[in-house]
ZAMARGU-4260 file (C-alpha; in steps of 0.2 Angstrom, whole numbers, plus 5000, padded with zeros to 4 digits):
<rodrens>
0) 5293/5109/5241 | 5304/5097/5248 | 5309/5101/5269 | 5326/5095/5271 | 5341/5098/5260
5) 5342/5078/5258 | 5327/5075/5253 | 5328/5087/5240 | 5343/5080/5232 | 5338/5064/5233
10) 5321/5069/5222 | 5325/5065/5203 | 5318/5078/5190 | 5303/5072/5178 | 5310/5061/5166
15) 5307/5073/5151 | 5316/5087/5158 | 5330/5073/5162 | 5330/5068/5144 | 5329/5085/5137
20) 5346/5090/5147 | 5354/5073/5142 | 5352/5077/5125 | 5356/5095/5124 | 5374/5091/5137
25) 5379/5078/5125 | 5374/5084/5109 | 5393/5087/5101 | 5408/5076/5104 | 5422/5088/5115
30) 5437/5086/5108 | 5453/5083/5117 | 5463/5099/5120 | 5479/5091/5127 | 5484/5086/5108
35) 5492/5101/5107 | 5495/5111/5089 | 5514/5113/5091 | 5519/5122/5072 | 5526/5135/5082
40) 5525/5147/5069 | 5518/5144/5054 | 5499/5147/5053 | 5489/5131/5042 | 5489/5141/5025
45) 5510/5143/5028 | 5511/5124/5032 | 5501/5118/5016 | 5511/5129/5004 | 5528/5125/5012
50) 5538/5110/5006 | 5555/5113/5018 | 5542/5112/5035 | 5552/5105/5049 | 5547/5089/5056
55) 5536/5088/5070 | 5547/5082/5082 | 5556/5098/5080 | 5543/5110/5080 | 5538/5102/5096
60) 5555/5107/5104 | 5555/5124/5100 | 5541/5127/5111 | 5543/5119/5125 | 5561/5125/5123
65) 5554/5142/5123 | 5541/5135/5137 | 5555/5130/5149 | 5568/5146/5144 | 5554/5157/5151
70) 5553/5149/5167 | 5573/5149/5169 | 5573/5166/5163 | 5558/5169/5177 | 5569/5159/5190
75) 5584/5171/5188 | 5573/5188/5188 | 5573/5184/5209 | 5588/5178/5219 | 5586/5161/5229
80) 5581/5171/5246 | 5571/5183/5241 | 5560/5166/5234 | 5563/5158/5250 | 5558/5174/5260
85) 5541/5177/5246 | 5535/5159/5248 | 5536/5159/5269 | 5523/5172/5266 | 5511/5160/5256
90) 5504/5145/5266 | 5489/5131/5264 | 5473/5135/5274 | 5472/5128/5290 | 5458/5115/5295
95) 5442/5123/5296 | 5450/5139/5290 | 5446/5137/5271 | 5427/5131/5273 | 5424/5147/5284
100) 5433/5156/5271 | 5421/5148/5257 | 5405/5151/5269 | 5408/5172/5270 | 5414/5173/5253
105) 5398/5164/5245 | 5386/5175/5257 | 5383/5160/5268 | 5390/5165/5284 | 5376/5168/5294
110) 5375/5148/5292 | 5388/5146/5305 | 5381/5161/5314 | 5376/5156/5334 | 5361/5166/5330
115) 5347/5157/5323 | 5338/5173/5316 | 5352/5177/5305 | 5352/5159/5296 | 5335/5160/5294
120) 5341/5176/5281 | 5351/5167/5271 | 5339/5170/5256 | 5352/5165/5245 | 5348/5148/5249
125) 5332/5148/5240 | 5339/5150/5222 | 5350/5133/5224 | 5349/5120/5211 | 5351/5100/5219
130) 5368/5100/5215 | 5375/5118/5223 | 5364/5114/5239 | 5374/5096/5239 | 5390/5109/5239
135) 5385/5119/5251 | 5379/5103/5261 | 5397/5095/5261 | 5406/5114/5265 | 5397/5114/5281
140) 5398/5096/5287 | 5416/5098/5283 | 5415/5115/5295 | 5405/5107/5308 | 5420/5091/5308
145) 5432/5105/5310 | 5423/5113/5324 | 5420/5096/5335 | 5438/5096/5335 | 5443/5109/5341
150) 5428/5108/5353 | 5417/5123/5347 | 5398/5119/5348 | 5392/5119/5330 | 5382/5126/5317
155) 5364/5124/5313 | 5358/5108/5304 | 5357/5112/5286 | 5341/5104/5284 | 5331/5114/5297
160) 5339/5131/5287 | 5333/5123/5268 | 5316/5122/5279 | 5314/5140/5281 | 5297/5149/5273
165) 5303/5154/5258 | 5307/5135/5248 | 5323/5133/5240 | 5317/5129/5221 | 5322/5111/5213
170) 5331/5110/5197 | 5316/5109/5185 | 5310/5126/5191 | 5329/5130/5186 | 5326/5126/5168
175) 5319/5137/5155 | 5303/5136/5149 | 5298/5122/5136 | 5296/5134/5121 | 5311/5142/5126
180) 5321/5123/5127 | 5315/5120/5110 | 5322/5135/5102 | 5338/5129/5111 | 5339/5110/5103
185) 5334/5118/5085 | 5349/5132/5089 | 5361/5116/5094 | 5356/5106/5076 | 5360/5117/5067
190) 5374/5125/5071 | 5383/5108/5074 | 5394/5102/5058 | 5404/5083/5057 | 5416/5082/5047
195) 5413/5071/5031 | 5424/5058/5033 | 5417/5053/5051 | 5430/5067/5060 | 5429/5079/5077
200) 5415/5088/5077 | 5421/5107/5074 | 5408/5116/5080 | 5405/5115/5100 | 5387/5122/5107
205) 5388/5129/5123 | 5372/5130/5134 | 5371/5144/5148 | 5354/5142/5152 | 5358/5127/5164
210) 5369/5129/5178 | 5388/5122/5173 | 5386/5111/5189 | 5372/5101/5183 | 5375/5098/5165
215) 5392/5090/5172 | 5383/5079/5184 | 5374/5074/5168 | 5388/5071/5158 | 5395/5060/5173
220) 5380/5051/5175 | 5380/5048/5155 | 5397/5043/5154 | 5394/5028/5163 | 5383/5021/5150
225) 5388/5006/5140 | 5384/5014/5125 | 5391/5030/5127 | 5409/5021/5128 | 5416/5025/5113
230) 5430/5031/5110 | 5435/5048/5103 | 5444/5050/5089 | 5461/5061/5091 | 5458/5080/5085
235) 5473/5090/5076 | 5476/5100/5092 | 5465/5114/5084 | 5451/5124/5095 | 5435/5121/5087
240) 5423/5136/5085 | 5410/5139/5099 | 5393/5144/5098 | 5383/5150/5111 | 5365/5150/5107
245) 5357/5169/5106 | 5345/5170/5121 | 5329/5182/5119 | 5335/5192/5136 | 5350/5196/5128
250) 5370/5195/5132 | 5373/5201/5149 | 5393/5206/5151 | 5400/5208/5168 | 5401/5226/5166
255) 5382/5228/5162 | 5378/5224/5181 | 5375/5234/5195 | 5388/5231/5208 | 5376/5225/5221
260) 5372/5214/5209 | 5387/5208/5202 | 5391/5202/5222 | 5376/5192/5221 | 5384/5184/5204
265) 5402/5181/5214 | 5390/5171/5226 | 5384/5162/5216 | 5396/5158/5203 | 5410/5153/5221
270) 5397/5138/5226 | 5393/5133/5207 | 5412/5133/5204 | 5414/5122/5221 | 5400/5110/5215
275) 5407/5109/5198 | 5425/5104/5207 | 5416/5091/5218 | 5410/5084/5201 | 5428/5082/5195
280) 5436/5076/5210 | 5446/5088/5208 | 5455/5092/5225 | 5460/5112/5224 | 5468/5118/5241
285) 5467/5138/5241 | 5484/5148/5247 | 5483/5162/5261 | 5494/5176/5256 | 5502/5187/5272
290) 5505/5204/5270 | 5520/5208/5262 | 5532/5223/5263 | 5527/5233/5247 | 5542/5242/5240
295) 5545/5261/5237 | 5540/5259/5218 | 5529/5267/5213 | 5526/5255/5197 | 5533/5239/5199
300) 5529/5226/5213 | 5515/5239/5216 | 5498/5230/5221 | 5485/5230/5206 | 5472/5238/5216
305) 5482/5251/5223 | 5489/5257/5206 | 5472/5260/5197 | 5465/5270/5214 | 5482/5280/5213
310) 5481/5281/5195 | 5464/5286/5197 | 5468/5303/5207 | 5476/5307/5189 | 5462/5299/5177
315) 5447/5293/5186 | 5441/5284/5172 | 5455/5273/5171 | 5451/5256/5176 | 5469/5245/5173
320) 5486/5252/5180 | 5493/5267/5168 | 5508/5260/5164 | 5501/5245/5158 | 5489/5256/5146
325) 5506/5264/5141 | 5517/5247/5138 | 5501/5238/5129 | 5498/5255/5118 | 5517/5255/5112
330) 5517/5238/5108 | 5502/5237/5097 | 5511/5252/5088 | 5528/5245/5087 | 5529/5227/5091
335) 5513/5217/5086 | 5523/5215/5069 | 5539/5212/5076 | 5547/5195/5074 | 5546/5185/5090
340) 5537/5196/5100 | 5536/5190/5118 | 5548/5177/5114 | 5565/5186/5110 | 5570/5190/5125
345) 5578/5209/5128 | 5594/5214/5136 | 5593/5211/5154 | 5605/5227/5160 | 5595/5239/5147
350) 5580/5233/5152 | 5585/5237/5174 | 5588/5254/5167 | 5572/5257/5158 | 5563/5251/5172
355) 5572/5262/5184 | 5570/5277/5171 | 5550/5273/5171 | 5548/5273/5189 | 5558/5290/5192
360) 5550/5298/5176 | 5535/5290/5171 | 5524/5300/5179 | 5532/5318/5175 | 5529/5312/5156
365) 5549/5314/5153 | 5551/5296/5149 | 5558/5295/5132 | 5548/5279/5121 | 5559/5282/5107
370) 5574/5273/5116 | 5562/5259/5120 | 5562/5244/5108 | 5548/5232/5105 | 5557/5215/5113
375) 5563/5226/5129 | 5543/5233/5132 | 5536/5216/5130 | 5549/5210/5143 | 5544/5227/5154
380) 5524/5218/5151 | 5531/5202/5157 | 5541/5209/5170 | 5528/5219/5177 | 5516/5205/5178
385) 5526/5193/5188 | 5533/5208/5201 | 5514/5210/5205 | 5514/5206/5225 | 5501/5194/5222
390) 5497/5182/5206 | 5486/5189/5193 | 5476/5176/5194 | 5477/5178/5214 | 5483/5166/5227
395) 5465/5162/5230 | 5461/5155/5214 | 5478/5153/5206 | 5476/5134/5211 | 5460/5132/5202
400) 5467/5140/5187 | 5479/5127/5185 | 5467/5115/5189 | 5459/5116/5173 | 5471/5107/5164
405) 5466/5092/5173 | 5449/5093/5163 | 5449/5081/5151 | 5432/5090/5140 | 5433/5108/5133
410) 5416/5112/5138 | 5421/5109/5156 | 5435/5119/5153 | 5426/5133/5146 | 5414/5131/5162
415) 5428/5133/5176 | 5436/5149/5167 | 5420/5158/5166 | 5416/5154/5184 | 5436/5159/5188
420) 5434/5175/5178 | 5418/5180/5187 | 5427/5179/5203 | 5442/5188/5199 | 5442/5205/5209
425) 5437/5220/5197 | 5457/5226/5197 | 5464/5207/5192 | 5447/5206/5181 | 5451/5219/5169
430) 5471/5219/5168 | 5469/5199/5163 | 5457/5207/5149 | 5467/5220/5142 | 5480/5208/5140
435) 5472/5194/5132 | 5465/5207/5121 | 5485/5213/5116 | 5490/5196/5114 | 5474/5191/5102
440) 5482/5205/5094 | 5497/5198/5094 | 5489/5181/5086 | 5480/5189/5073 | 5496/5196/5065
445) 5506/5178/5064 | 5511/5180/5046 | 5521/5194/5049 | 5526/5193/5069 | 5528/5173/5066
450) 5517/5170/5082 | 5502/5159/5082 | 5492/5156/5098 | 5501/5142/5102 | 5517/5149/5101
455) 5511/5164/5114 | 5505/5154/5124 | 5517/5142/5127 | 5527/5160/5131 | 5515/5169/5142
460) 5510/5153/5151 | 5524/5154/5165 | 5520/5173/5169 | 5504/5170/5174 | 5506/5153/5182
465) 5521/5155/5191 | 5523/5167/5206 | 5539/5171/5218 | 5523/5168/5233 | 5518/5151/5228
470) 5524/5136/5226 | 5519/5128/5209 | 5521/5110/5201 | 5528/5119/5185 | 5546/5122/5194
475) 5548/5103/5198 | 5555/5099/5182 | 5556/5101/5163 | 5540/5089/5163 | 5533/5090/5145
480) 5513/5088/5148 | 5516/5102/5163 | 5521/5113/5149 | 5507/5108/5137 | 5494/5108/5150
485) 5498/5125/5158 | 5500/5134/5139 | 5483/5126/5135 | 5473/5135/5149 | 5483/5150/5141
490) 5477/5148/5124 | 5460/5143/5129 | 5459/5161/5139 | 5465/5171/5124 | 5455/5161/5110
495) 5436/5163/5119 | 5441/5178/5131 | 5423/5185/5123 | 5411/5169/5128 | 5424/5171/5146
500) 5418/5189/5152 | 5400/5186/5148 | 5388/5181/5165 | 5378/5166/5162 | 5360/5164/5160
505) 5357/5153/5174 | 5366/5163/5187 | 5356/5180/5178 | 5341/5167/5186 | 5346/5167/5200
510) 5350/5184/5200 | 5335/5188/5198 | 5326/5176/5210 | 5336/5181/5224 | 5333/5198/5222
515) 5314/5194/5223 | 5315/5184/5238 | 5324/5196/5245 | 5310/5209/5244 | 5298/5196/5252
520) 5309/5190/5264 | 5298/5183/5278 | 5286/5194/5280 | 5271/5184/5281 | 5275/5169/5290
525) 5252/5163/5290 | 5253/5150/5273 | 5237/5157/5267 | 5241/5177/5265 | 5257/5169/5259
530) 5247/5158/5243 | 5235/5174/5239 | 5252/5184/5237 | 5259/5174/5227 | 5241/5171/5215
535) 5243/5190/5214 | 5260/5190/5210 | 5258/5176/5197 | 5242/5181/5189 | 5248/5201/5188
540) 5266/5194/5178 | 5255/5180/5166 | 5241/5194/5163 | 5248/5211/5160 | 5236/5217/5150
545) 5219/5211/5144 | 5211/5224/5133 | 5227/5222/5122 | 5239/5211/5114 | 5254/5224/5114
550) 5255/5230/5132 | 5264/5248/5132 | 5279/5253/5143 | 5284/5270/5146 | 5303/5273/5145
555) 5312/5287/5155 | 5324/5297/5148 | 5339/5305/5156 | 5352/5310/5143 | 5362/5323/5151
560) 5357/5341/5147 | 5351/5334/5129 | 5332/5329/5137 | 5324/5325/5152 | 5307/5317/5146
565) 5299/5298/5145 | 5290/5292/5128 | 5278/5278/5125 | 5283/5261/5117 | 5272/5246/5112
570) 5277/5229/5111 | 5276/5215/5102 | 5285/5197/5101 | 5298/5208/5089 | 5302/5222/5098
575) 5320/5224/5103 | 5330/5237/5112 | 5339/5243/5094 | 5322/5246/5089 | 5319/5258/5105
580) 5336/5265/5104 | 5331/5270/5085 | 5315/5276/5086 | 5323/5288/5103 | 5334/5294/5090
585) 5321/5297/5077 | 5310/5307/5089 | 5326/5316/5098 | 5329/5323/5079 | 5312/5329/5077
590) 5313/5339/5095 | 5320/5356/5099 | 5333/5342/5108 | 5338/5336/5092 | 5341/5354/5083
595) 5359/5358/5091 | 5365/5338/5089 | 5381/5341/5078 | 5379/5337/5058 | 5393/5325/5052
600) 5391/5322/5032 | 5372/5326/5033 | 5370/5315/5048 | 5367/5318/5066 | 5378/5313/5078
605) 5368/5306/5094 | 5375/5303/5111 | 5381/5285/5117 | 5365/5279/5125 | 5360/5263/5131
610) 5344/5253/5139 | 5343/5252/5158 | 5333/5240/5167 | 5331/5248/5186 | 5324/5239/5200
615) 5310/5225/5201 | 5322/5210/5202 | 5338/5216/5197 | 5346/5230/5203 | 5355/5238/5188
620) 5357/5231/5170 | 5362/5237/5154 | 5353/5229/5140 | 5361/5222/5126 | 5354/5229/5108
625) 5346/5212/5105 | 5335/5210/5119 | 5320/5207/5115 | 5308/5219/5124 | 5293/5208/5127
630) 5301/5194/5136 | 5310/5205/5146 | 5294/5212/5154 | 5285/5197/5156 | 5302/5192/5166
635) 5304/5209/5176 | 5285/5216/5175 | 5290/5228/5188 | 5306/5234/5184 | 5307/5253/5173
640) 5316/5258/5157 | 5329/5272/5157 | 5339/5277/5142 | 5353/5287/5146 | 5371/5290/5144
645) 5382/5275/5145 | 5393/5273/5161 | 5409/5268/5160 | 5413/5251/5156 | 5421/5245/5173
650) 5407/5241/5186 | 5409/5225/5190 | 5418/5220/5207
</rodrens>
């Protein structure tokens, strides 16, 4: 254990673990994503067959044609003063201002509180890999600056905080276990293919088990090798297929945490995020947005998270704004096979009327869909997105957003946006979701709609980028790498939304540690109880049970009015939690339970159940059907098992 933030930084990992990472960052070449696919419309089996293709130069001034008409057309949806008027409300941080901001929002401010005792709490701090801490390190130095300034005494040394009882834990303690790294590297050969003649690598592996922070300081520290100097070879502009190698806990989506427990993963995902910039060099400046007059609409220009808790009064388990639900539902009906969707713009005057129609009849149910036509409802989507009072993206991390484009490696890329999407609030979370799903939608119908991914993105790009509140480097001119760059963190969003929404297994670690040292939290400040506590602890997790090789768990069972019971499962190195799900299902249809389920073609029809993990270290998780049993209790020995009915799938903050 290391006693000062510095000296723990400074401390390199064993030379194995060092090489291991080495090889498992670098194992595929990442292919440059700037060279953009620009067939607009044609998907590759079209352009093989088809002898008339236009050249190349052509196809790449239709989209940023389209590109830069979408942003003229966004331009003159608000008049020049009420831009003036929106953006006085949207300003840079001041001095000081935005580290503070950073400190609360990562669950650090009792660092800069004049209270020693509440530093002393910040447990947070213990679960910090080299990297993060350096992060947090540089946030309050910059704080402390600020504060001599302005002549405020200032916060504690950092390094008498990283020396509190409970020791921060160094980056090898972060990793995996060696069995468990193993299975990783045999995962990442063989899933990794090269094209024969010497091309790209098509295949990328993405590693979740090592915080994104790290395995970019790696990469850095790798690409100032001599030998790994070569130059990459120019890729088609098409997204190479990602695979995320299946870990034995499971898939863990953001809407199978607790939300206690999904703060704790905002935390920790804000101060990997910042450490991952730092990496980068790349210099974001967060906007403050003022409070603006909302207007009397009741749809349009409406806060997000004041629609759904209105909405909510009329369907409380709604978690997106109603009439987006409505506009995305019509579409997929009636315009995901419509030529040109989202690019064929509708009539300006009929589409003022519809809107006006929607907010004075939406709600009654007298608005009439059948005078609706799929161009004008994809321009209502659009509309509605950019008369949001804040970006969809929000002012906080709109700047980061754009960022990304500024990345030259995918897996980077891939990194931020999961960060940035973990940190979106739960409203902005699953509006951005619905709507990438609607355009994948969109995408996957090109032969008929004459859409590819390209071509929506390059559309959609400028609604969620550009904002009436802030000022943006897209409206500084009709550059074409702005275009490609900001229609490139567009298609990446839309393309691997699934591996997006997904919380990594490094911060589910530190999850989890966190929670542990927070149930210890100095309360036994004599070193020797402390060591016998932890023996205890350690021995009771390695050694479950010693008169058997299959320890047993009993599960609780709270389905409703269905059952009320627990039942008995033994576990082996197979077990998974289908396997407890199926074998619930077997014994709820051999009960007097089972004898009113309803009989579909001979089969029972079983309520939606899922696997919860409750309490231990973690607060609330739903488990995904491949976990497998075994390693979940030796990594939670404490924690119960409840099957019950599934909760709605919005939980997440």
């Amino acid at each position: 254990m290391c006693s000062s933030v510095l000296d723990w930084i400074s401390s390199p990992p064993p030379q194995s673990t060092q090489s291991m990472l080495v090889f498992l960052v670098g194992l595929s070449w990442d292919p440059s994503p700037t060279e953009m696919n620009v067939e607009p419309w044609a998907s590759p089996q079209d352009q093989a067959t088809a002898d008339h293709t236009p050249p190349q130069e052509h196809l790449d001034k239709l989209c940023l044609d389209s590109f830069w008409s979408e942003v003229e057309h966004i331009r003159q949806g608000s008049c020049d003063s009420e831009q003036d008027s929106a953006r006085r409300d949207s300003r840079l941080s001041e001095e000081g201002e935005q580290e503070e901001q950073w400190l609360q929002e990562a669950g650090l401010s009792p660092l800069i509180s004049e209270d020693s005792e509440d530093a002393d709490k910040v447990v947070l701090l213990s679960t910090l890999t080299r990297t993060q801490a350096a992060a947090v390190q540089r946030r309050l130095d910059s704080y402390t600056c600020s504060l001599r300034k302005r002549n405020k005494p200032p916060p504690r040394d950092v390094r008498d905080i990283f020396a509190s009882p409970i020791a921060q834990t160094p980056l090898p303690e972060q990793l995996p276990p060696q069995n468990s790294m193993d299975s990783v590297v045999k995962a990442s050969l063989t899933a990794v293919s090269v094209d024969s003649q010497g091309g790209p690598l098509k295949e990328e592996i993405f590693i979740t088990d090592v915080a994104y922070c790290e395995q970019a300081a790696i990469l850095l520290k790798q690409a100032k090798l001599p030998q790994n100097s070569i130059r990459h070879k120019k890729d088609d502009g098409t997204l190479p297929k990602v695979i995320c190698p299946q870990c034995r806990l499971g898939v863990t989506r953001i809407q199978d945490l607790s939300q206690q427990d999904m703060k704790k993963v905002r935390q920790l995902a804000l101060i990997d995020m910042t450490a991952l910039c730092d990496l980068l060099e790349l210099n974001v400046k967060r906007h403050k947005t003022c409070k603006r007059k909302i207007p009397e609409s009741p749809l349009f220009g409406v806060p997000l998270a004041t629609l759904v808790e209105n909405d909510q009064k009329i369907k409380a388990s709604t978690s997106i704004p109603l009439i987006l639900q409505a506009l995305l539902s019509f579409l997929e009906k009636k315009g995901v096979d419509s030529e040109g969707i989202l690019r064929v713009p509708g009539s300006q005057a009929r589409i003022k009327v519809l809107q006006q129609k929607l907010e004075s009849t939406f709600y009654s149910g007298d608005f009439n869909w059948e005078e609706v036509s799929p161009n004008d409802a994809a321009a209502l989507l659009k509309k509605f997105i950019r008369e949001l009072p804040a970006p969809l993206l929000t002012a906080d991390h709109l700047n980061t957003f754009s960022a990304v484009r500024d990345i030259p490696e995918l897996k980077q890329k891939l990194h931020m946006l999961n960060l940035l999407v973990l940190l979106l609030p739960e409203p902005n979370r699953n509006t951005l979701k619905v709507l990438l799903e609607f355009l994948s939608k969109v995408v996957s119908r090109e032969r008929r709609n004459r859409m590819n991914l390209w071509a929506v993105s390059t559309i959609m790009a400028p609604n969620l980028f550009l904002h009436k509140a802030m000022p943006s480097r897209l409206t500084a001119g009709a550059d074409k790498g702005q275009a490609e760059r900001a229609a490139d963190i567009m298609r990446l969003l839309i393309r691997y939304q699934d591996l997006l929404w997904r919380i990594p297994n490094f911060l589910m670690g530190q999850v989890r540690k966190l929670n542990e040292n927070s149930s210890r939290r100095y309360q036994f400040y004599d070193k020797r109880i402390k060591n016998l506590l932890r023996k205890i602890h350690t021995d009771s997790r390695d050694k479950p049970d010693k008169n058997s090789s299959e320890p047993c768990r009993m599960v609780k069972v709270q389905v409703g009015g269905v059952l009320s019971t627990s039942m008995e499962v033994r576990l082996n190195i197979n077990s998974r939690a289908s396997d407890l799900l199926a074998q619930f299902h077997q014994e709820l249809c051999g009960s007097d339970h089972g004898k009113g389920l309803l009989r579909r073609n001979g089969c029972a029809s079983f309520p939606d159940c899922a696997i919860y993990e409750v309490g231990g270290n973690i607060g609330e998780h739903c488990l995904d059907p491949e976990t497998h049993l075994l390693d979940l209790y030796n990594n939670n020995p404490s924690g119960e098992w409840v099957i019950r009915l599934k909760q709605p799938a919005s939980r997440g903050l």
